[in-house]
Residue frames as qw, qx, qy, qz and C-alpha x, y, z in Angstrom:
[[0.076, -0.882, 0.460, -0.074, -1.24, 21.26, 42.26],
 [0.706, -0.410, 0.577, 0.001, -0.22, 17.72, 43.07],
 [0.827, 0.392, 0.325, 0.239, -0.92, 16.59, 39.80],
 [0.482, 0.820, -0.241, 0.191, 1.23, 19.04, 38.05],
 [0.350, -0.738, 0.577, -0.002, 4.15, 18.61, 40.71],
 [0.823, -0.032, 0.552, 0.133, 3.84, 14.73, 39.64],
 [0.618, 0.773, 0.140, 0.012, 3.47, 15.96, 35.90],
 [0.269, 0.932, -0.132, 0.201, 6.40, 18.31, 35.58],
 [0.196, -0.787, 0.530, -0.248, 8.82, 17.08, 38.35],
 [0.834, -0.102, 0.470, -0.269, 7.88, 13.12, 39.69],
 [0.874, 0.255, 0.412, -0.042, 7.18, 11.55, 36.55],
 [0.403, 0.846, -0.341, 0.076, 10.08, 13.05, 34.31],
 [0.085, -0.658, 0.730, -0.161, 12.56, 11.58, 36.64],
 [0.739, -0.099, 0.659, -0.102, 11.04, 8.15, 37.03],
 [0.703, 0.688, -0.120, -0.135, 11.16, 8.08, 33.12],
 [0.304, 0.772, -0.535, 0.159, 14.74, 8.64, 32.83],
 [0.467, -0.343, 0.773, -0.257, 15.33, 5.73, 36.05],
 [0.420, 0.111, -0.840, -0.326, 13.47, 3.59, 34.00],
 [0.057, 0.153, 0.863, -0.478, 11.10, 2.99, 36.89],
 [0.527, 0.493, 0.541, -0.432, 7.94, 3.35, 35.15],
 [0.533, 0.315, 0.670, 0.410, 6.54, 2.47, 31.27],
 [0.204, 0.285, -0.100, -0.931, 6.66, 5.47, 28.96],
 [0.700, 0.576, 0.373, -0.199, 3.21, 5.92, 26.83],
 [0.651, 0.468, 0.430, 0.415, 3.42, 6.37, 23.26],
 [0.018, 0.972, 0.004, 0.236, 3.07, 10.29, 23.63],
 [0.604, -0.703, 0.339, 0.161, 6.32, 10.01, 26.00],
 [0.692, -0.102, 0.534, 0.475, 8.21, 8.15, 23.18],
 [0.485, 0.630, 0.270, 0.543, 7.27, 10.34, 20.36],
 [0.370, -0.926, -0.003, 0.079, 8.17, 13.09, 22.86],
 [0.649, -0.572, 0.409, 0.289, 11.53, 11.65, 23.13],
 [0.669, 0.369, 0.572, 0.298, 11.93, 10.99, 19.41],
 [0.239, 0.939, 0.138, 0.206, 11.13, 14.50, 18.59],
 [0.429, -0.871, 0.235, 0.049, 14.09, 15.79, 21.14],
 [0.592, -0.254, 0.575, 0.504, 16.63, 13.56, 19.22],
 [0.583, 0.524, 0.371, 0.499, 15.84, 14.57, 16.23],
 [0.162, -0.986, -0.030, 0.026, 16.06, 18.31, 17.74],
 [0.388, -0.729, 0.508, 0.246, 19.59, 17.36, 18.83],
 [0.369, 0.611, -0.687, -0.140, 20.69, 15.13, 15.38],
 [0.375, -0.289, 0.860, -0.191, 20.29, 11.94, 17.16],
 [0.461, 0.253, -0.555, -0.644, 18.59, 10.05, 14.10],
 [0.489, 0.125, -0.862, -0.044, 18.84, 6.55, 15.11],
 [0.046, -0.066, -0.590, 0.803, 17.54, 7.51, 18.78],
 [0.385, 0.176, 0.013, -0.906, 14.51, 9.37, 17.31],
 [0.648, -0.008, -0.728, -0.223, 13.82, 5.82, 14.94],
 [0.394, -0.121, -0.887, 0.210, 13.94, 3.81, 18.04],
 [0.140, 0.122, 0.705, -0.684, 11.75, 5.74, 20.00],
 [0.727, 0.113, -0.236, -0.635, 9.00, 5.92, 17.11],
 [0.487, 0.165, -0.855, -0.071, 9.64, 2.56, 16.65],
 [0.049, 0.014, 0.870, -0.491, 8.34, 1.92, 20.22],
 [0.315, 0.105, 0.140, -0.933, 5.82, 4.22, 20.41],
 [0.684, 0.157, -0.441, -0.559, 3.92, 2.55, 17.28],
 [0.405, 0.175, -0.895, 0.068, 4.70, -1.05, 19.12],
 [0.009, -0.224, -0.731, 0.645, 2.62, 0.01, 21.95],
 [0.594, 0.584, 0.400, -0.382, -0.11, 1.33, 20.07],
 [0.628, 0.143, 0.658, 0.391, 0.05, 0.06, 16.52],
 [0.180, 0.686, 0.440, 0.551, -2.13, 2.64, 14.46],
 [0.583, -0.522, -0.022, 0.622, -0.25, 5.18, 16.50],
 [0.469, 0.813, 0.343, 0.034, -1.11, 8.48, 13.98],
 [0.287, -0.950, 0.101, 0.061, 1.37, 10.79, 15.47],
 [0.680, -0.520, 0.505, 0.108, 4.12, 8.49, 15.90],
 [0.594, 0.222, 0.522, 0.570, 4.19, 6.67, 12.13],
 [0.336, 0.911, 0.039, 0.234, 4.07, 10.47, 10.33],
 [0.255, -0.901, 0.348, 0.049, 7.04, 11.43, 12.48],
 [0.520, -0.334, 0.707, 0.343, 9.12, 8.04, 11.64],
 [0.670, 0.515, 0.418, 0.331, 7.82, 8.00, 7.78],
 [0.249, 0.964, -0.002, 0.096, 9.28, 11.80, 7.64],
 [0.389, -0.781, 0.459, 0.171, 12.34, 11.28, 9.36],
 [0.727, 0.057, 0.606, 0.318, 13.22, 8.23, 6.75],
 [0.599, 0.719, 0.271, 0.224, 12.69, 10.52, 3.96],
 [0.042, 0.983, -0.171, 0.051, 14.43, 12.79, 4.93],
 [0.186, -0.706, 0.667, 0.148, 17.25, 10.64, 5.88],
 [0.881, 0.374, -0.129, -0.259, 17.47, 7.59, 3.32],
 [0.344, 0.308, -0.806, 0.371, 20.74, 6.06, 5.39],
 [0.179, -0.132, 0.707, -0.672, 18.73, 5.46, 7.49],
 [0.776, 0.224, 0.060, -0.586, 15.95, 3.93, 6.00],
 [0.686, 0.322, -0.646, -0.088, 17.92, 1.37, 4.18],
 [0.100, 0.350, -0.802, 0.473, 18.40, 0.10, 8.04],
 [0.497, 0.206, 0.555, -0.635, 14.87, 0.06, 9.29],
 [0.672, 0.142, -0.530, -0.497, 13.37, -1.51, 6.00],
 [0.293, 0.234, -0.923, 0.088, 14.01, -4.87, 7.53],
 [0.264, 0.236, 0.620, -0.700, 12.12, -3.80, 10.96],
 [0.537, 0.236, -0.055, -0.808, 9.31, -2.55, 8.55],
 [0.617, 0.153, -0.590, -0.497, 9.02, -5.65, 6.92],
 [0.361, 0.002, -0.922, 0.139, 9.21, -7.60, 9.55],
 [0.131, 0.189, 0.572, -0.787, 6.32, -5.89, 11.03],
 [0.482, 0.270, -0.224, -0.803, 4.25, -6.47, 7.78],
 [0.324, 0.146, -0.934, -0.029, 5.32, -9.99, 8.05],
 [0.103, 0.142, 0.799, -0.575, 2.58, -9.94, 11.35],
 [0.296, 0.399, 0.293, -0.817, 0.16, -8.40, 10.16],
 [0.617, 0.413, 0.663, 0.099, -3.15, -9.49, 7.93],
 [0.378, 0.267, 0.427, 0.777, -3.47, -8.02, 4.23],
 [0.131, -0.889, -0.399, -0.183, -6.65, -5.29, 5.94],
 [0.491, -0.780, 0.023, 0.388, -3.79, -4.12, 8.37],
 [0.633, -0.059, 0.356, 0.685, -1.47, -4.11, 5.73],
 [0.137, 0.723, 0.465, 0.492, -4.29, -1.68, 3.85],
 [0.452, -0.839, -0.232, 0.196, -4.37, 0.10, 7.16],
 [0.389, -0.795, 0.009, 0.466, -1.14, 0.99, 7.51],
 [0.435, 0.026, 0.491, 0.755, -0.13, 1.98, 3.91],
 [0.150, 0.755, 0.608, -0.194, -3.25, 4.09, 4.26],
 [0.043, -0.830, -0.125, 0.542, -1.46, 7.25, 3.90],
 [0.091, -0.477, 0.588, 0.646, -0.60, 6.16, 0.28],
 [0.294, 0.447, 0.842, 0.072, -3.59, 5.44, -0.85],
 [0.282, 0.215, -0.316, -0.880, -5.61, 6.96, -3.92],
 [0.730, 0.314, 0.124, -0.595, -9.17, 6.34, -5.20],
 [0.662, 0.483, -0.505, -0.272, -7.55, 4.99, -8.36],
 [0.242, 0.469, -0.836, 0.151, -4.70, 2.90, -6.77],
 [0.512, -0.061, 0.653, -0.555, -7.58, 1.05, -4.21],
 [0.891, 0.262, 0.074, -0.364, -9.37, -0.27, -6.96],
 [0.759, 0.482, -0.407, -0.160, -6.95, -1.46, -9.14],
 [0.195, -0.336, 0.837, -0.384, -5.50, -3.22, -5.75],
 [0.661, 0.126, 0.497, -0.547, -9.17, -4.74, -5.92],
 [0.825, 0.511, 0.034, -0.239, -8.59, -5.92, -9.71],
 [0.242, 0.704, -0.667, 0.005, -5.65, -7.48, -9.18],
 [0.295, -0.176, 0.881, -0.324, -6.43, -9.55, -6.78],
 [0.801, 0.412, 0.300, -0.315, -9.60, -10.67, -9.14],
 [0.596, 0.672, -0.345, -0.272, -7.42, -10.93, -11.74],
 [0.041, -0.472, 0.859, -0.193, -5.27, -13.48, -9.86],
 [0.371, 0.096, 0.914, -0.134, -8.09, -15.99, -9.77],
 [0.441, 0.353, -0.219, -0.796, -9.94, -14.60, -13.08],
 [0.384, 0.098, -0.798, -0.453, -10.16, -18.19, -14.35],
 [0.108, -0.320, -0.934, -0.116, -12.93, -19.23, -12.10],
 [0.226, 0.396, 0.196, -0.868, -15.04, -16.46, -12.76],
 [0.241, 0.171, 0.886, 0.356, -17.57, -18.19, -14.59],
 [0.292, 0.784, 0.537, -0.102, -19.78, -15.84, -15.69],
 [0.556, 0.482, 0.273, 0.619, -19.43, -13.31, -17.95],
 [0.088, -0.902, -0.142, -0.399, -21.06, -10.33, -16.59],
 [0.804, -0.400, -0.043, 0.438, -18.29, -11.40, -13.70],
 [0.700, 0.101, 0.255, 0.659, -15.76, -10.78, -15.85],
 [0.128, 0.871, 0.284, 0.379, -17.24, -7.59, -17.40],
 [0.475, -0.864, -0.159, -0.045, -17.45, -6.09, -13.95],
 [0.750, -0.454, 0.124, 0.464, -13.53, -6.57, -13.51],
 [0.435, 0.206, 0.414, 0.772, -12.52, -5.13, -16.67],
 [0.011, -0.758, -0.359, -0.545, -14.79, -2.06, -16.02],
 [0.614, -0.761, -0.025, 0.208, -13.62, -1.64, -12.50],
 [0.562, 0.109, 0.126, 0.810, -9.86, -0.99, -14.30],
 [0.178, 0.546, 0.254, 0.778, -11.13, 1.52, -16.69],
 [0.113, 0.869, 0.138, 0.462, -12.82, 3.66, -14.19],
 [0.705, -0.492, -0.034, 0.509, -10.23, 3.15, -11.74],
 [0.435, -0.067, 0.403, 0.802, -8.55, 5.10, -15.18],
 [0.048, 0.440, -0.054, -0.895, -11.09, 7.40, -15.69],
 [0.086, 0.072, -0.804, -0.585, -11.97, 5.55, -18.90],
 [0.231, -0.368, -0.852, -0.293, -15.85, 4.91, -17.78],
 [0.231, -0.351, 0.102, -0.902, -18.15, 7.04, -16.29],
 [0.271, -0.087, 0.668, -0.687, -20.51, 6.18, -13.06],
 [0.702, 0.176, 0.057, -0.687, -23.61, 5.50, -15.02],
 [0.797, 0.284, -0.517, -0.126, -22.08, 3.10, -17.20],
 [0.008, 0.242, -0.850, 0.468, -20.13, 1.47, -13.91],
 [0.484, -0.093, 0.434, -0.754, -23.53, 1.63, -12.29],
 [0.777, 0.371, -0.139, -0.489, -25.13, -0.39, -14.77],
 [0.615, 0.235, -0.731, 0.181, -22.08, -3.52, -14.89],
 [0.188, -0.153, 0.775, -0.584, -22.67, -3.52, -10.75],
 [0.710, 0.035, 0.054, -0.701, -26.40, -4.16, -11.62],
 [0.809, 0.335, -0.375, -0.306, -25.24, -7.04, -13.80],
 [0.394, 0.287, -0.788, 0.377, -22.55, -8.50, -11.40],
 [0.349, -0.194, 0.662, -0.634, -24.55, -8.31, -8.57],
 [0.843, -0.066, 0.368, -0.386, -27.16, -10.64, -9.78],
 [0.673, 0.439, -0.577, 0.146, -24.42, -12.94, -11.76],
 [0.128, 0.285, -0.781, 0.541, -23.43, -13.41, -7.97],
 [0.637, -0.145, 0.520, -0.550, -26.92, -14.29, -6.39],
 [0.869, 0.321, -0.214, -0.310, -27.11, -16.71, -9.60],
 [0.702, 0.313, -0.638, -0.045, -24.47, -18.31, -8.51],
 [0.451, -0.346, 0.622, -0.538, -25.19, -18.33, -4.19],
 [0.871, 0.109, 0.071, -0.473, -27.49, -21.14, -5.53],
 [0.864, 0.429, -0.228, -0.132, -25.36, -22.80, -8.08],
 [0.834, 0.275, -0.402, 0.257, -21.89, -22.97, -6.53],
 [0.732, -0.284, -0.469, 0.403, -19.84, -23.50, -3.98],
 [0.123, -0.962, -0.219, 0.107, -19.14, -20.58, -1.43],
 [0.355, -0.355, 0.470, 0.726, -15.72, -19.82, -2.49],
 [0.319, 0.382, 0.731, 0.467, -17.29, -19.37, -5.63],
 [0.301, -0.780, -0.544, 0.069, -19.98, -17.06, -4.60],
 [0.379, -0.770, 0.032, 0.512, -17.23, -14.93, -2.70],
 [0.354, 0.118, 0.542, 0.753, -15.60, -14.47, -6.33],
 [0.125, 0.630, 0.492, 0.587, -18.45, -13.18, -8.03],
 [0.273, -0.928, -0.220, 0.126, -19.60, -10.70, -4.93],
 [0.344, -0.708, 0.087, 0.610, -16.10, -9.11, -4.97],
 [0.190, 0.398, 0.553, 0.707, -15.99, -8.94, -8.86],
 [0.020, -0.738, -0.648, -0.189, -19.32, -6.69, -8.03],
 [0.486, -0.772, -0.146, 0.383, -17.68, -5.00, -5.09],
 [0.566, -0.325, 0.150, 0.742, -15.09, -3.68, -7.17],
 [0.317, 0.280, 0.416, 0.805, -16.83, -2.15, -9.43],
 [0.286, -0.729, -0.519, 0.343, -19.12, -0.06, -6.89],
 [0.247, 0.671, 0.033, 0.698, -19.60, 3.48, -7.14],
 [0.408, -0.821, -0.137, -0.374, -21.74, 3.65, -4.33],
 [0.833, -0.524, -0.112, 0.137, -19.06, 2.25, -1.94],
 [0.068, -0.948, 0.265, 0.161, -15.60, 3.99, -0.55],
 [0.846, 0.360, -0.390, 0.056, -13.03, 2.42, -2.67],
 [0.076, 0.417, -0.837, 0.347, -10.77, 1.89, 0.58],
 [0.664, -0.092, 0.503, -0.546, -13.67, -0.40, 1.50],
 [0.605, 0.629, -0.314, -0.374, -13.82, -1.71, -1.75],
 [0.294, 0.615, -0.680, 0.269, -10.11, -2.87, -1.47],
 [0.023, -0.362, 0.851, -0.380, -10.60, -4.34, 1.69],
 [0.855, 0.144, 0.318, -0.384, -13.94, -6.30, 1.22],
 [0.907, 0.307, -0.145, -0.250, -12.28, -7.75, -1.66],
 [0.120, 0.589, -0.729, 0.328, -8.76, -8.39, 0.16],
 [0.425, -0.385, 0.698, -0.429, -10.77, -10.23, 2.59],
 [0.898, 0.098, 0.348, -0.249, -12.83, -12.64, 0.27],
 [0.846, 0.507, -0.153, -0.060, -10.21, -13.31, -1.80],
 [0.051, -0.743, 0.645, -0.171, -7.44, -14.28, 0.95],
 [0.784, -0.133, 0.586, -0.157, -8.66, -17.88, 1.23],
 [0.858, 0.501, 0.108, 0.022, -8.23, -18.55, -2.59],
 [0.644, 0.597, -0.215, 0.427, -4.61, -17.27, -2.91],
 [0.707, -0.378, -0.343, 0.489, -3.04, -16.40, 0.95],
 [0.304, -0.913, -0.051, 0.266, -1.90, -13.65, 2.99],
 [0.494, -0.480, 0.339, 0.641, 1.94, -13.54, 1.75],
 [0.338, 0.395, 0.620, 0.588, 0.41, -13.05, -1.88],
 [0.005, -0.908, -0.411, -0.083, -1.74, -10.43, -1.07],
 [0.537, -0.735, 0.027, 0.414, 1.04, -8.71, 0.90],
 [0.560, -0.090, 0.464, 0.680, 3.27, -8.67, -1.62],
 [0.241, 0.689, 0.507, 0.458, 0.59, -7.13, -4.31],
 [0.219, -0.899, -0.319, 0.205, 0.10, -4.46, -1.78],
 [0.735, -0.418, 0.239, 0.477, 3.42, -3.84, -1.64],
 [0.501, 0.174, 0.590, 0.609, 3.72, -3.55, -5.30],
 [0.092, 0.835, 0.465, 0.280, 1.13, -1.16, -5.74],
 [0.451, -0.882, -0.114, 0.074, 2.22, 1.14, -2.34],
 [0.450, 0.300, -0.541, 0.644, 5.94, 0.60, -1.57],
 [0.529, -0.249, -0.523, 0.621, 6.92, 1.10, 1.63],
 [0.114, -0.873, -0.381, 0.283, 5.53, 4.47, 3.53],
 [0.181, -0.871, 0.114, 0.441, 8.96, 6.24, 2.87],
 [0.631, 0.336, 0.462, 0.524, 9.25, 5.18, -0.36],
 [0.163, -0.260, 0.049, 0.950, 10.12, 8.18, -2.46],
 [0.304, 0.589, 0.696, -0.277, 7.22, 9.88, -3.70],
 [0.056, 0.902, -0.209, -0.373, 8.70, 12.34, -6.29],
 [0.824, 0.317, 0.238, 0.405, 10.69, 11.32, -9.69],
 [0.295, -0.644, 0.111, 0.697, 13.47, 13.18, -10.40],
 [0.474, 0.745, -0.015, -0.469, 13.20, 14.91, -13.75],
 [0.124, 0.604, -0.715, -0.329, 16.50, 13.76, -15.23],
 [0.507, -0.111, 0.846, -0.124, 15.15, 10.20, -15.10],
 [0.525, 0.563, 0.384, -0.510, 12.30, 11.12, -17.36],
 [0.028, -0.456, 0.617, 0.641, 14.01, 10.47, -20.53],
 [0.568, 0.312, -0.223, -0.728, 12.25, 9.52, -23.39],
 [0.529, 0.153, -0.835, -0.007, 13.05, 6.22, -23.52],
 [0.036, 0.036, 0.871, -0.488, 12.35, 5.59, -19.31],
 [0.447, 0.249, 0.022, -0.859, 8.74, 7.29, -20.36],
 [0.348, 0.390, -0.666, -0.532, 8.66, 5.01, -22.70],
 [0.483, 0.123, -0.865, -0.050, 9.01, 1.95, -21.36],
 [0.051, 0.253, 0.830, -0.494, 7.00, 2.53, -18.37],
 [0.636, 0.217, -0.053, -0.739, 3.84, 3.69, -20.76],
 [0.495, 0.175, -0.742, -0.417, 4.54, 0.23, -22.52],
 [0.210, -0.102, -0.907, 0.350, 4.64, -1.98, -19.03],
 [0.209, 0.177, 0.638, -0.720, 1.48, -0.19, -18.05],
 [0.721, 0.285, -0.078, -0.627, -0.79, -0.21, -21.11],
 [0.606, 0.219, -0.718, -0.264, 0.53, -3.89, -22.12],
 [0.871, -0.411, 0.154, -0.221, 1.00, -5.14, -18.95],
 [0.775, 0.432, -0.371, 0.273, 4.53, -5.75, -19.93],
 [0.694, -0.638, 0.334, -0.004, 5.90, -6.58, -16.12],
 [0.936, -0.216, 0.165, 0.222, 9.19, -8.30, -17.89],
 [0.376, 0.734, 0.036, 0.564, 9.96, -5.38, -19.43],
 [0.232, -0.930, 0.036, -0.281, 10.82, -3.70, -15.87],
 [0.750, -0.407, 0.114, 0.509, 14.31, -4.93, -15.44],
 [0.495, 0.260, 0.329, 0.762, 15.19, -3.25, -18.80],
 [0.122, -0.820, -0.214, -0.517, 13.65, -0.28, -17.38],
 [0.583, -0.692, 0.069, 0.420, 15.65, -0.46, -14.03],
 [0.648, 0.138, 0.334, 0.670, 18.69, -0.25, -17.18],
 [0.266, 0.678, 0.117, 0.675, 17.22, 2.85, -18.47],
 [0.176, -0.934, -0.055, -0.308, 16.88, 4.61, -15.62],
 [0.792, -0.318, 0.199, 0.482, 20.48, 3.65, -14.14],
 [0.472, 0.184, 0.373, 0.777, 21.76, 5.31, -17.48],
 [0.146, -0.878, -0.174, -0.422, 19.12, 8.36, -16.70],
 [0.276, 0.460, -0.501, 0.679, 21.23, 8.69, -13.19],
 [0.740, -0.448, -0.222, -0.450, 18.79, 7.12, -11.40],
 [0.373, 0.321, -0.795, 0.354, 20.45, 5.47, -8.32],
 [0.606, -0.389, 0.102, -0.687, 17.27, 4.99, -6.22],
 [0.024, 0.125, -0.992, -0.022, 18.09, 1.38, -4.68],
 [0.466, 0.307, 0.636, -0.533, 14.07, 1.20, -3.55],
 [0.707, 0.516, 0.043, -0.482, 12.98, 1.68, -7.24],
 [0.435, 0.410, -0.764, -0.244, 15.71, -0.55, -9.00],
 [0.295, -0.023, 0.912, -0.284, 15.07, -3.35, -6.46],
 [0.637, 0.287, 0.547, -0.461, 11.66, -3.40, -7.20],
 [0.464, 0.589, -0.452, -0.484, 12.29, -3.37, -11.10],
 [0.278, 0.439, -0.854, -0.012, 14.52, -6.09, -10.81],
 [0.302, -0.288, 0.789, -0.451, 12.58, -7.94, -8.62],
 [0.053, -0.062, -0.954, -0.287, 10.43, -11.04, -9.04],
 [0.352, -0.278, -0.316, -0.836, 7.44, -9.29, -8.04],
 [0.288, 0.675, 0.663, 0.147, 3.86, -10.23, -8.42],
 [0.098, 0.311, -0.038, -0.945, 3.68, -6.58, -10.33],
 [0.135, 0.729, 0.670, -0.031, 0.09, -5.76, -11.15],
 [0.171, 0.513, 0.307, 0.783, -1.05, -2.29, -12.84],
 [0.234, -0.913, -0.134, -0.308, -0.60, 0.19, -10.70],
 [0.806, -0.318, -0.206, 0.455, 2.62, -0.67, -9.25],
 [0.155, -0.955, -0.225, 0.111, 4.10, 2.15, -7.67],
 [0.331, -0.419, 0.421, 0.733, 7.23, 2.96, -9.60],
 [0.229, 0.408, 0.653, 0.595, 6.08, 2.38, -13.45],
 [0.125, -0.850, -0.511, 0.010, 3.02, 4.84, -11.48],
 [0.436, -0.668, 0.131, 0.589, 5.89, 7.28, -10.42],
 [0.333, -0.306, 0.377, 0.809, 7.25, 7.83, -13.68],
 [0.091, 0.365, 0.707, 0.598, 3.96, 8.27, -15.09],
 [0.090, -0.150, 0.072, -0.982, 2.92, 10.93, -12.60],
 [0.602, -0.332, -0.616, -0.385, -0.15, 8.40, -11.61],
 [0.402, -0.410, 0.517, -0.635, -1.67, 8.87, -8.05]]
């Protein structure tokens, strides 16, 4: 009886005094009630706590990635926050919390990007193999057996070289192997090879790739048909089978002239990148998960 008197009567009013710390549950409480009443900016700031006080806060980031989509004035405000909260965090957290835009496909080829960023001191071949076969069946394009069979070969290409060269070295060839795993979950995958391959090229690089692949949680997630013109179709089949990343300003162009007015996808067009295959516009108009 006491406890509910405290529950229901006590602790409701010391809230509001400010005389004790709300939990998370108390702030996404409060969040939910402004958005009940239209209070947008209210509802942001109390997710916004919530998730500060516990970080991986499930409840709390689904309620503030829907409310951005749904409003998108309001997203262009909080982007900043977001990034400056990505700015803290290592490139595993960064995997963490973009989790809920993650695909099978889109994990690996996160994993073969980052190999592909230091491809030139993969000195072995069967290395190399392994990376280029980790694409394809990221794409479908190779079946398990045959995968199985290029892990065989990368994995001892990597004890051949525990011997021969340095461990940075070493940590190359093992995540070349890692990526092309069947047996292992490709969000593991991703983040074994995020982690050996953050000494060779840094955290703000990785971040970025991530970035490139994911967007932002409340990125849109949905092309609008009219965009789809034969020509935008086009040019984002070319940038993704050629790897033609300088081609994606002149693809921000077409899809401006489709009626495209998305500032999140032209930015990223236009931007200086690192874009890597699978980035998550060129993926968008090609209907790729």
């Amino acid at each position: 009886m006491l406890w509910l008197v405290w529950r229901l009567a006590v602790r409701p009013v010391l809230l509001s005094l400010g005389k004790i710390q709300p939990t998370p549950a108390d702030l996404v409480i409060r969040g939910w009630n402004a958005e009940r009443n239209g209070h947008w900016k209210e509802a942001l700031f109390a997710y916004d706590g919530a998730i500060q006080i516990q970080r991986w806060d499930d409840d709390a980031e689904t309620r503030r990635v829907a409310l951005l989509q749904r409003r998108p004035d309001l997203a262009r405000e909080a982007e900043p926050t977001e990034r400056e909260r990505l700015a803290k965090l290592d490139p595993g957290e960064i995997l963490h919390y973009l989790r809920r835009k993650t695909t099978d496909r889109k994990l690996r080829l996160v994993a073969v990007a980052c190999l592909n960023r230091v491809s030139h001191l993969l000195t072995d071949e069967r290395s190399r193999t392994a990376v280029e076969a980790a694409e394809k069946f990221a794409d479908g394009m190779l079946s398990p057996i045959e995968a199985q069979a290029i892990w065989t070969a990368a994995v001892v290409a990597a004890g051949e070289r525990a011997a021969a060269e340095p461990d940075a070295i070493f940590d190359i060839h093992m995540a070349a192997a890692q990526a092309i795993s069947v047996w292992e979950y490709p969000y593991y995958v991703a983040a074994d090879v995020l982690r050996l391959m953050q000494p060779l090229f840094g955290r703000d690089d990785q971040a970025n790739l991530l970035l490139c692949v994911f967007g932002l949680p409340h990125y849109t997630s949905q092309a609008n048909p009219e965009w789809l013109t034969s020509t935008v179709v086009a040019l984002a089949r070319g940038v993704y089978e050629d790897r033609g990343f300088d081609r994606l300003p002149i693809l921000a162009d077409a899809l401006q002239d489709a009626g495209c007015e998305n500032e999140d996808i032209l930015t990223h067009c236009r931007g200086e990148g690192p874009h890597v295959r699978g980035c998550w516009v060129v993926d968008l108009l090609l209907g790729k998960e």
